[in-house]
LUMNU-873101 format. One record per residue: x, y, z of N, C-alpha, C in turn; residue in three letters; residue number from 1. Coordinates in nm, 2 decimals, decimal comma. Atoms other than C-alpha are relative to their C-alpha. Example, Ala and Ser with C-alpha at 12.3 -4.5 7.8 and 13.67 -1.06 7.14 Angstrom:
BEGIN
+--------+--------+--------+--------+--------+--------+--------+--------+--------+-----+-----+
|   n.xx |   n.yy |   n.zz |  ca.xx |  ca.yy |  ca.zz |   c.xx |   c.yy |   c.zz | res |   n |
+--------+--------+--------+--------+--------+--------+--------+--------+--------+-----+-----+
|   0,09 |  -0,12 |   0,00 |   1,23 |  -0,45 |   0,78 |   0,09 |   0,12 |   0,00 | ALA |   1 |
|  -0,09 |  -0,11 |   0,00 |   1,37 |  -0,11 |   0,71 |  -0,08 |   0,11 |   0,08 | SER |   2 |
+--------+--------+--------+--------+--------+--------+--------+--------+--------+-----+-----+
This chain:
BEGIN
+--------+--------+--------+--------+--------+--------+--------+--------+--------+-----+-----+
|   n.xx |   n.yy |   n.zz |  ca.xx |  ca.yy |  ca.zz |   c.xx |   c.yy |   c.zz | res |   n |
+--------+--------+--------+--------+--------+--------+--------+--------+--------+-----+-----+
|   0,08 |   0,09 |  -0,09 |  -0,58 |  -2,76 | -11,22 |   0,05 |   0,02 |   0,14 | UNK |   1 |
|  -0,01 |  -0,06 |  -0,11 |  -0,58 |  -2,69 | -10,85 |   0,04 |  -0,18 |   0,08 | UNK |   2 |
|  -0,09 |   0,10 |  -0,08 |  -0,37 |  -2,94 | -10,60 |  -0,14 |  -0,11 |   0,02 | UNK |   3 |
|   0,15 |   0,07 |  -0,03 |  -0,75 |  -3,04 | -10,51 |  -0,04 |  -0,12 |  -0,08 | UNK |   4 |
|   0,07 |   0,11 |   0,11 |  -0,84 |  -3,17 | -10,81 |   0,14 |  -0,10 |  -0,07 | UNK |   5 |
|  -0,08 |   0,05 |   0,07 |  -0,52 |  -3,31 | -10,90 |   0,10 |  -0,12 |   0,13 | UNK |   6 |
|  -0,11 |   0,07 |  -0,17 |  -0,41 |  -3,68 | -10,69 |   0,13 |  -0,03 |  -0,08 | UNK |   7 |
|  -0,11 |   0,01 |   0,00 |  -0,07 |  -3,65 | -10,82 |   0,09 |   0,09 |   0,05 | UNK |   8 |
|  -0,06 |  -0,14 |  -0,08 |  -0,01 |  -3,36 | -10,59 |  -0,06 |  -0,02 |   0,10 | UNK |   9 |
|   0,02 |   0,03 |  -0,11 |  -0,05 |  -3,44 | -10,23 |   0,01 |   0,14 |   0,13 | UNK |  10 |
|   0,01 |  -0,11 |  -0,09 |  -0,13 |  -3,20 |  -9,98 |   0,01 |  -0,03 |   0,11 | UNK |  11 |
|  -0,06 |   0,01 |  -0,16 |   0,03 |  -3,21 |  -9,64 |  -0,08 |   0,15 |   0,07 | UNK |  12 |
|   0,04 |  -0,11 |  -0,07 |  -0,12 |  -3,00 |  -9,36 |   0,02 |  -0,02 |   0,12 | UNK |  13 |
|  -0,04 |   0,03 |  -0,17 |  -0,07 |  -2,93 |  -8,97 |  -0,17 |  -0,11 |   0,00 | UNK |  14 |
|   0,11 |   0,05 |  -0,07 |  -0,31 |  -3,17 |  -8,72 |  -0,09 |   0,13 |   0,01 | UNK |  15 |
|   0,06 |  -0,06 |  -0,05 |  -0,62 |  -2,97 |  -8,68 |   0,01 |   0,04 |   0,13 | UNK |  16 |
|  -0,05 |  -0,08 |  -0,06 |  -0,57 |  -2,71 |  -8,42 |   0,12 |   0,07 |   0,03 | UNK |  17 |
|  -0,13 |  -0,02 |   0,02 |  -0,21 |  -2,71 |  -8,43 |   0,03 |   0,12 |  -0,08 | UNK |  18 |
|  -0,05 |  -0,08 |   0,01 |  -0,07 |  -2,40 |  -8,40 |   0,18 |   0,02 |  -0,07 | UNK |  19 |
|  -0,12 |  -0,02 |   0,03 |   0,23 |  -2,29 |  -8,61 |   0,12 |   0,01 |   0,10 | UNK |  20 |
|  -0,08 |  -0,02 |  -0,10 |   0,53 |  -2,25 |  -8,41 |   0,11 |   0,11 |  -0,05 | UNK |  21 |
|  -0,08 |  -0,08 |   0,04 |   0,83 |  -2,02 |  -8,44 |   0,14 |  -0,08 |   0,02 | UNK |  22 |
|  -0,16 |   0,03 |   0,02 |   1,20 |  -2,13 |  -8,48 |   0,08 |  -0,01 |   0,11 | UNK |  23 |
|  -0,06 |   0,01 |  -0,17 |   1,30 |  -2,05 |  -8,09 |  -0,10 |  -0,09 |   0,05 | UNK |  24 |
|   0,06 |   0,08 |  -0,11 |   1,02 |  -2,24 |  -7,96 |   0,04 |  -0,17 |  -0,08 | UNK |  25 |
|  -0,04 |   0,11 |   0,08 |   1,08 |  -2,54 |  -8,24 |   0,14 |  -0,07 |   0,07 | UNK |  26 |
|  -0,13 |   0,06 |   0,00 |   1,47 |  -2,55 |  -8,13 |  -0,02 |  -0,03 |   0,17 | UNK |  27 |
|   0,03 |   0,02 |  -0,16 |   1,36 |  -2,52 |  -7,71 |  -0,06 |  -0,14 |   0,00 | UNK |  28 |
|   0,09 |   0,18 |  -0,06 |   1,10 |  -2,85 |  -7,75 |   0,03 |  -0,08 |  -0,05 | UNK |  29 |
|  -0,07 |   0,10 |   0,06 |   1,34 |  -3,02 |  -7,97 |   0,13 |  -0,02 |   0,11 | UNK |  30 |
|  -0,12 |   0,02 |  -0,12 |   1,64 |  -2,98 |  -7,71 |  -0,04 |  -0,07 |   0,11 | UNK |  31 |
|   0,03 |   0,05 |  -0,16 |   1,40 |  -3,05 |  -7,42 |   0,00 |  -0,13 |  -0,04 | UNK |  32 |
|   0,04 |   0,14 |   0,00 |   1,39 |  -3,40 |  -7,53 |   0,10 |  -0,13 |  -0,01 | UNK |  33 |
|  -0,14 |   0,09 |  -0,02 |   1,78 |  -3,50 |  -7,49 |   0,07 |   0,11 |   0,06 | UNK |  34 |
|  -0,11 |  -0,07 |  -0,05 |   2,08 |  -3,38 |  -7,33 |   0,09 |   0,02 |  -0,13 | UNK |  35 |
|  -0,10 |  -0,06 |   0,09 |   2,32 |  -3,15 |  -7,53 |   0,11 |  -0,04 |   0,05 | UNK |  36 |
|  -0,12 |  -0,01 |  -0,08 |   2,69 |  -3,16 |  -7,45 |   0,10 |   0,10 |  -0,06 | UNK |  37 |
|  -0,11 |  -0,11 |   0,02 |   2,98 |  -2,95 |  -7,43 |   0,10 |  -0,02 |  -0,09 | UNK |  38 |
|  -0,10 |   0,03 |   0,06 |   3,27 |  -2,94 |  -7,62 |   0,13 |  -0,09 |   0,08 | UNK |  39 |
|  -0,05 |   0,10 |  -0,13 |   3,50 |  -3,14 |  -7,28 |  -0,09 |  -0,12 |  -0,07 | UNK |  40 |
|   0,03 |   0,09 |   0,01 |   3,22 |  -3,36 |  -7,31 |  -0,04 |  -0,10 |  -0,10 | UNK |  41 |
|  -0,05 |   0,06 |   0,14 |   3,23 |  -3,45 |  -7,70 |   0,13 |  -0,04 |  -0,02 | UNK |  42 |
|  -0,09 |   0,10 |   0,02 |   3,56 |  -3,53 |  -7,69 |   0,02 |  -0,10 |   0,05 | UNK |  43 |
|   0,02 |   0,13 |  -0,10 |   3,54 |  -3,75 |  -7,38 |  -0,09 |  -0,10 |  -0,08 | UNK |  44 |
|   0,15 |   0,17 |   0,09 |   3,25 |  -3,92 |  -7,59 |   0,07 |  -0,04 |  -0,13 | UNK |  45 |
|  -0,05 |   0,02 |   0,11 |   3,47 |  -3,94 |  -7,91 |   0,12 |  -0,11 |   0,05 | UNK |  46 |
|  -0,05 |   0,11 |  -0,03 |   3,72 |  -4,12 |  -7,69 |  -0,01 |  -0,13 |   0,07 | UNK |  47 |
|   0,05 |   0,12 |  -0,03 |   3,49 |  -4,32 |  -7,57 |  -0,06 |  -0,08 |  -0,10 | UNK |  48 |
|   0,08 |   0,07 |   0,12 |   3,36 |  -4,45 |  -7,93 |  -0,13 |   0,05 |  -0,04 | UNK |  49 |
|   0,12 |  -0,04 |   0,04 |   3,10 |  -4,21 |  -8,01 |   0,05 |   0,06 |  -0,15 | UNK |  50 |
|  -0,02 |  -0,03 |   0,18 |   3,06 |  -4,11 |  -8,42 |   0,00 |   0,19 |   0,07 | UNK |  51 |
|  -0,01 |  -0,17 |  -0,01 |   3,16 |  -3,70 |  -8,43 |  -0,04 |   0,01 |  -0,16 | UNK |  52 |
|   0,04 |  -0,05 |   0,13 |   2,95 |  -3,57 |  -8,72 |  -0,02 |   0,12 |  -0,07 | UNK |  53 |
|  -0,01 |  -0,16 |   0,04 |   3,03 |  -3,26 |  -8,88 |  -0,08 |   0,01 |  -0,20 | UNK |  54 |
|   0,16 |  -0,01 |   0,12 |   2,71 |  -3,13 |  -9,09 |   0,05 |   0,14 |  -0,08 | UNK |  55 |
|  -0,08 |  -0,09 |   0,08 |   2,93 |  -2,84 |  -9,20 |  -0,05 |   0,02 |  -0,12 | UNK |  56 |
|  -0,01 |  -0,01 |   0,17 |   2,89 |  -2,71 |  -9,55 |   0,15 |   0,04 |  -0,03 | UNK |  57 |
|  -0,18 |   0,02 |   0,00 |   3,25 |  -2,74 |  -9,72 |   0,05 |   0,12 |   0,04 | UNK |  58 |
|  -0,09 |  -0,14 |   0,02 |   3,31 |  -2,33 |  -9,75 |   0,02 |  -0,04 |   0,15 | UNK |  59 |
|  -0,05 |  -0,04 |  -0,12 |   3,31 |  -2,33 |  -9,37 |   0,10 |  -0,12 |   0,02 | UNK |  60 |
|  -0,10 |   0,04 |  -0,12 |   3,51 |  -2,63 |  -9,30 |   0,15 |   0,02 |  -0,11 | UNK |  61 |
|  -0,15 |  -0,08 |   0,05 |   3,77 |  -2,49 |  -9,59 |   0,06 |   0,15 |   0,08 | UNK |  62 |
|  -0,01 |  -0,07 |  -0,03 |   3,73 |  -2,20 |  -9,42 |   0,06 |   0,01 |   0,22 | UNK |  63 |
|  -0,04 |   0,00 |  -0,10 |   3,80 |  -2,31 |  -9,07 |   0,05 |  -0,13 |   0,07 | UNK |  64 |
|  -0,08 |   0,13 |   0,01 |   3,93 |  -2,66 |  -9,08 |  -0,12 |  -0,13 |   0,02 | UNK |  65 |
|   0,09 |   0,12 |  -0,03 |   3,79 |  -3,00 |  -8,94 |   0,04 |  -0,07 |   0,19 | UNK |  66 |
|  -0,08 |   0,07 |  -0,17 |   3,80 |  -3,20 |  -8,60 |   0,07 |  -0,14 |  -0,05 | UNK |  67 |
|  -0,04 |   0,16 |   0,04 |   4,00 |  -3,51 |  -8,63 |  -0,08 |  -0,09 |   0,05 | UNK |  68 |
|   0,07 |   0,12 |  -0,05 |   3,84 |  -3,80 |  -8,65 |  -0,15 |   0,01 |  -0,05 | UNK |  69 |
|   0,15 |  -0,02 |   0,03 |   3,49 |  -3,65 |  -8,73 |  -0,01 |  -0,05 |  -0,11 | UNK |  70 |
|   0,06 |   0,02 |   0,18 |   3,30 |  -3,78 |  -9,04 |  -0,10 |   0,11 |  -0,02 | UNK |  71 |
|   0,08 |  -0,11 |   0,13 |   3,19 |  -3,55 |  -9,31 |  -0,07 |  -0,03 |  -0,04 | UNK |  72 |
|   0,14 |  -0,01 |   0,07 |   2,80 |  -3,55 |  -9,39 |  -0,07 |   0,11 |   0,03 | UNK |  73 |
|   0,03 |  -0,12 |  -0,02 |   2,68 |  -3,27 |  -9,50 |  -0,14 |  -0,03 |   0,03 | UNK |  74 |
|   0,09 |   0,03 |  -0,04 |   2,33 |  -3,18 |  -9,37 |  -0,10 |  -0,06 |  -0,09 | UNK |  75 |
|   0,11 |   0,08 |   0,05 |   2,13 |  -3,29 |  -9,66 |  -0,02 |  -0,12 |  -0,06 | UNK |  76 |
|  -0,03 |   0,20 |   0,04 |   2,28 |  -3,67 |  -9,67 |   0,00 |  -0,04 |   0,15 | UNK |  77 |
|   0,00 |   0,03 |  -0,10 |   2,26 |  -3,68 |  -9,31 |  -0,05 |  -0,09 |   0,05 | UNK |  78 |
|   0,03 |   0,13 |  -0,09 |   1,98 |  -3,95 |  -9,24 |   0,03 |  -0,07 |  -0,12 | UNK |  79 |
|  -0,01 |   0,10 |   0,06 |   2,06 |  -4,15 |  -9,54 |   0,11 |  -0,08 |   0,02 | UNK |  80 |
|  -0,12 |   0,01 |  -0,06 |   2,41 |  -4,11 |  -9,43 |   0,02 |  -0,13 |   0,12 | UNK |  81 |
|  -0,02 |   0,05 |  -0,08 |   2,35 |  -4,24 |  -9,08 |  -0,12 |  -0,11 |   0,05 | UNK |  82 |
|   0,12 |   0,11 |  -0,06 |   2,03 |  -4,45 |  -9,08 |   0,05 |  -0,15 |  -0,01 | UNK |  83 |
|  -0,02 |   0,09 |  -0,03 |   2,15 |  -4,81 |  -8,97 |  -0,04 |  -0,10 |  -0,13 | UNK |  84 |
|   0,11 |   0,06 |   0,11 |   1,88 |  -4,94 |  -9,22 |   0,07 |   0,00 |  -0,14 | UNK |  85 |
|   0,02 |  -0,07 |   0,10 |   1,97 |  -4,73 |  -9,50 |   0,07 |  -0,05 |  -0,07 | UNK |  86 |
|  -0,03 |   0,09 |   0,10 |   2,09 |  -4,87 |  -9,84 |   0,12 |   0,13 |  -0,03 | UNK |  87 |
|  -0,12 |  -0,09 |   0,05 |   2,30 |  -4,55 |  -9,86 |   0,10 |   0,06 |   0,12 | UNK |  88 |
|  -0,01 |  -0,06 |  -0,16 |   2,42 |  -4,55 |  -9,48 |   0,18 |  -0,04 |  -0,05 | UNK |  89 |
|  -0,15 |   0,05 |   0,04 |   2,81 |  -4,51 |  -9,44 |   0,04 |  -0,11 |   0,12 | UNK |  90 |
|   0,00 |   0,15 |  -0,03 |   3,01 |  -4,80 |  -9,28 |  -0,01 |   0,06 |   0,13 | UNK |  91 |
|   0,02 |  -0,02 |  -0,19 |   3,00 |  -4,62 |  -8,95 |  -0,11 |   0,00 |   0,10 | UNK |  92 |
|   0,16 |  -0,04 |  -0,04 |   2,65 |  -4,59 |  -8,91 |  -0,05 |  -0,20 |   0,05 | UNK |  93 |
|   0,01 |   0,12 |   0,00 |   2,66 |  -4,97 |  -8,77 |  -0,11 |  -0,06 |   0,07 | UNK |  94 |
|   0,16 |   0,03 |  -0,08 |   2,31 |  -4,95 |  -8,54 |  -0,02 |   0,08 |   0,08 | UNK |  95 |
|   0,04 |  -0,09 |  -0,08 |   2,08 |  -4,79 |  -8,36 |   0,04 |   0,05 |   0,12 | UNK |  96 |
|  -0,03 |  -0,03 |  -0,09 |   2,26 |  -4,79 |  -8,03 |   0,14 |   0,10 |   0,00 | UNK |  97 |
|  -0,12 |  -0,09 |   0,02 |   2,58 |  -4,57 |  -8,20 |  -0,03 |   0,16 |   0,07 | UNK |  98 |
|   0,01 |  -0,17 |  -0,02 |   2,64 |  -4,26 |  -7,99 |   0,06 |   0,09 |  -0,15 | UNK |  99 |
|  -0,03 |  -0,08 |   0,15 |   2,62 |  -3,97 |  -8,26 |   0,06 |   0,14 |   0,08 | UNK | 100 |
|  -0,01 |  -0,16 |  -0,05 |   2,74 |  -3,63 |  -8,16 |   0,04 |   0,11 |  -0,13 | UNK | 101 |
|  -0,02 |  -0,08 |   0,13 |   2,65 |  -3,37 |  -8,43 |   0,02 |   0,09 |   0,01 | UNK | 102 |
|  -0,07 |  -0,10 |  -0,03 |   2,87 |  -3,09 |  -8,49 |  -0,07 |   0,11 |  -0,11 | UNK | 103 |
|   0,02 |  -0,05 |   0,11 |   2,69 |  -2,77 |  -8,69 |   0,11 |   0,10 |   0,00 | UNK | 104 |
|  -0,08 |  -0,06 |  -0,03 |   2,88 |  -2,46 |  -8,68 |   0,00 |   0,10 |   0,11 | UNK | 105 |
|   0,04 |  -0,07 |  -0,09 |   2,73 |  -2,28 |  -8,41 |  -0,12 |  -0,03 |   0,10 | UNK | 106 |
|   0,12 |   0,05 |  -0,08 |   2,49 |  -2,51 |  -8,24 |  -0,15 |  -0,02 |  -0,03 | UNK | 107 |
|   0,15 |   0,03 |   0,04 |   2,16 |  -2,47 |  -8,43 |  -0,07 |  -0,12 |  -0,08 | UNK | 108 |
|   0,03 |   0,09 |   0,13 |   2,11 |  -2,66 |  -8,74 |   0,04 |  -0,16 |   0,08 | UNK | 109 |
|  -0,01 |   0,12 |  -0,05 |   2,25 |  -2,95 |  -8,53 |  -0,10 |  -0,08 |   0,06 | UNK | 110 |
|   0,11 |  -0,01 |  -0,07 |   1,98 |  -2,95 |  -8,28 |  -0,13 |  -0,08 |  -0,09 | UNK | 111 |
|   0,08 |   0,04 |   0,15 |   1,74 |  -2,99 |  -8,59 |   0,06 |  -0,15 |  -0,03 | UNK | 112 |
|  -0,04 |   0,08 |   0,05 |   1,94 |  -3,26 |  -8,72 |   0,02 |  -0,12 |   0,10 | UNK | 113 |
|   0,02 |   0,13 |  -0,09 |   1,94 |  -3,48 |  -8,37 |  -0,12 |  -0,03 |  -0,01 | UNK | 114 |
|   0,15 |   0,02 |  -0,02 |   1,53 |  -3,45 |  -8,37 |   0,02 |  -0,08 |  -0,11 | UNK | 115 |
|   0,04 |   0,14 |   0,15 |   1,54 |  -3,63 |  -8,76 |   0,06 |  -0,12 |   0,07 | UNK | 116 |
|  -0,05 |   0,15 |  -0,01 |   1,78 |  -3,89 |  -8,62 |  -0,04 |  -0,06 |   0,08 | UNK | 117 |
|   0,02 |   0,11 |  -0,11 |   1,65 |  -4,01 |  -8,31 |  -0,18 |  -0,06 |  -0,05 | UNK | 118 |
|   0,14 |   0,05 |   0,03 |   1,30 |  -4,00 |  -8,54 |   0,04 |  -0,16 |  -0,06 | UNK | 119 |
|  -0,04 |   0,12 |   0,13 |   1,50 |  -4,25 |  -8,75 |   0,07 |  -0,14 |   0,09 | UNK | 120 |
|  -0,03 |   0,10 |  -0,10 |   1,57 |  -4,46 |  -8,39 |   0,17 |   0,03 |   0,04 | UNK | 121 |
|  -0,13 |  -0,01 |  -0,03 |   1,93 |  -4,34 |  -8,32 |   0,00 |   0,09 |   0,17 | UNK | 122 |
|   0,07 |  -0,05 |  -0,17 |   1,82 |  -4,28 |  -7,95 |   0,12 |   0,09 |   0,12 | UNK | 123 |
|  -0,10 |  -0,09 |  -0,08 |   2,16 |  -4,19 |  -7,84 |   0,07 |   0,15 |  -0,04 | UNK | 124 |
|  -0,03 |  -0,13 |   0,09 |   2,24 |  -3,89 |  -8,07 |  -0,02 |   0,11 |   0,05 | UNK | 125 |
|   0,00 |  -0,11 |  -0,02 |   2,31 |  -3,56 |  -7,95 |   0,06 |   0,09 |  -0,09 | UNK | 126 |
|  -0,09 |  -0,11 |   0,09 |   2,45 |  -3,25 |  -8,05 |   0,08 |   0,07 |   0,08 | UNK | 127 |
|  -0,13 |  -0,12 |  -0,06 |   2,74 |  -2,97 |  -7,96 |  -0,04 |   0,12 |   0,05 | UNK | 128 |
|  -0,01 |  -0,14 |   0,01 |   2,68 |  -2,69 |  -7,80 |   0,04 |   0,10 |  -0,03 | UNK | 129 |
|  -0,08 |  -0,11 |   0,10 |   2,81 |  -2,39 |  -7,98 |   0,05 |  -0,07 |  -0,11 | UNK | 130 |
|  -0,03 |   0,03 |   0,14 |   2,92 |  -2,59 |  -8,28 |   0,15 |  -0,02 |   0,00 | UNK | 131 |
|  -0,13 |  -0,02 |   0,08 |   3,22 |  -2,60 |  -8,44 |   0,07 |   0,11 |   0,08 | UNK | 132 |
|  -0,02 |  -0,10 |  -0,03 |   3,30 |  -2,26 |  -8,32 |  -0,01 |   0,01 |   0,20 | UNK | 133 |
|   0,00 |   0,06 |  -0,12 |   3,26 |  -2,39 |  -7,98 |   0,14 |  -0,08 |   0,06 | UNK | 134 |
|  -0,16 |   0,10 |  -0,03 |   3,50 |  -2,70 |  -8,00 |   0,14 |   0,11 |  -0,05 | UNK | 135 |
|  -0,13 |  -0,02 |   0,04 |   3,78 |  -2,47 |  -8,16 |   0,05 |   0,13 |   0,15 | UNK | 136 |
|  -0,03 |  -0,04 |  -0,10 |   3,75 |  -2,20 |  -7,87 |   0,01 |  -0,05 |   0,15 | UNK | 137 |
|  -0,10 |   0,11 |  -0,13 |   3,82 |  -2,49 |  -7,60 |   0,11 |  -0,05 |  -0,04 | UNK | 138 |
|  -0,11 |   0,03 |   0,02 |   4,11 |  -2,51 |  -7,76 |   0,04 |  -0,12 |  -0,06 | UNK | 139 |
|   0,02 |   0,12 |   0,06 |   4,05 |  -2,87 |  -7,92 |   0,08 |  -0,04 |  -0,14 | UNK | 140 |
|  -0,10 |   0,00 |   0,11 |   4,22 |  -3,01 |  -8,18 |  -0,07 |   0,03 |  -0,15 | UNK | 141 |
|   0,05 |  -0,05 |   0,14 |   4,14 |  -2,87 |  -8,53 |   0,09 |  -0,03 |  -0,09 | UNK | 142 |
|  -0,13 |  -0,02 |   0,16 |   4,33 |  -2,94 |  -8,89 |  -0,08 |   0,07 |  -0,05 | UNK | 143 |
|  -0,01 |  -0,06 |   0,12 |   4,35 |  -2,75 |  -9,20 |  -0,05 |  -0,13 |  -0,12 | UNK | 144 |
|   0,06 |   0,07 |   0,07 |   4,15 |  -2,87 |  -9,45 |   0,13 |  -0,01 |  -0,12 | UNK | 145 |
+--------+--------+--------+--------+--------+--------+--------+--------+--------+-----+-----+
């Protein structure tokens, strides 16, 4: 039976006209729509009471440690993780006005993962430039996992 004829199989599709996009233009008109910050400027925000969220998958942070202080949600608990609302939110996630600053390992996947959150009203949420791999070559403090 074809998705057609079958309504327990729902068919999602772009807006008519709506052109596919590509992956560089996706992460460009997702960035244009908040300020990123540096690695200086994530810790200045972490000591000013911003949440540092490392979206990490474990190999890499066994493989290259952790930042202190950051919380560990991997990327695909991330908004249940931090939605204010959420029945499965952790105790940090305490409302929509929490600065977030998400760490991936090299700046991309993060990017991605501020667009979900500020869809989910978390207005202040950015991400790290260069990642993980960023904060450790400013010299920043890192542990061993």
């Amino acid at each position: 039976m074809s998705a057609d004829r079958n309504p327990a199989v729902e068919k999602v599709s772009a807006p008519v006209g709506t052109a596919p996009v590509g992956i560089d233009e996706l992460l460009e008109r997702v960035r244009a729509g908040y300020d990123r910050i540096g690695p200086p400027e994530a810790a200045a925000a972490a000591e000013a009471g911003a949440l540092l969220v490392d979206i990490r998958y474990a190999a890499l942070r066994d493989r290259d440690g952790l930042i202190p202080g950051a919380l560990v949600v991997e990327r695909n608990e991330l908004e249940w993780r931090l939605d204010p609302q959420g029945s499965h939110r952790a105790a940090e996630a305490v409302g929509h006005d929490l600065r977030i600053v998400v760490i991936c390992n090299e700046g991309y996947a993060s990017s991605l993962a501020v667009a979900s959150l500020r869809q989910l009203g978390l207005h202040r949420a950015t991400d790290l430039i260069g990642g993980f791999q960023a904060w450790r070559a400013a010299g920043l403090p890192v542990t061993s996992v």
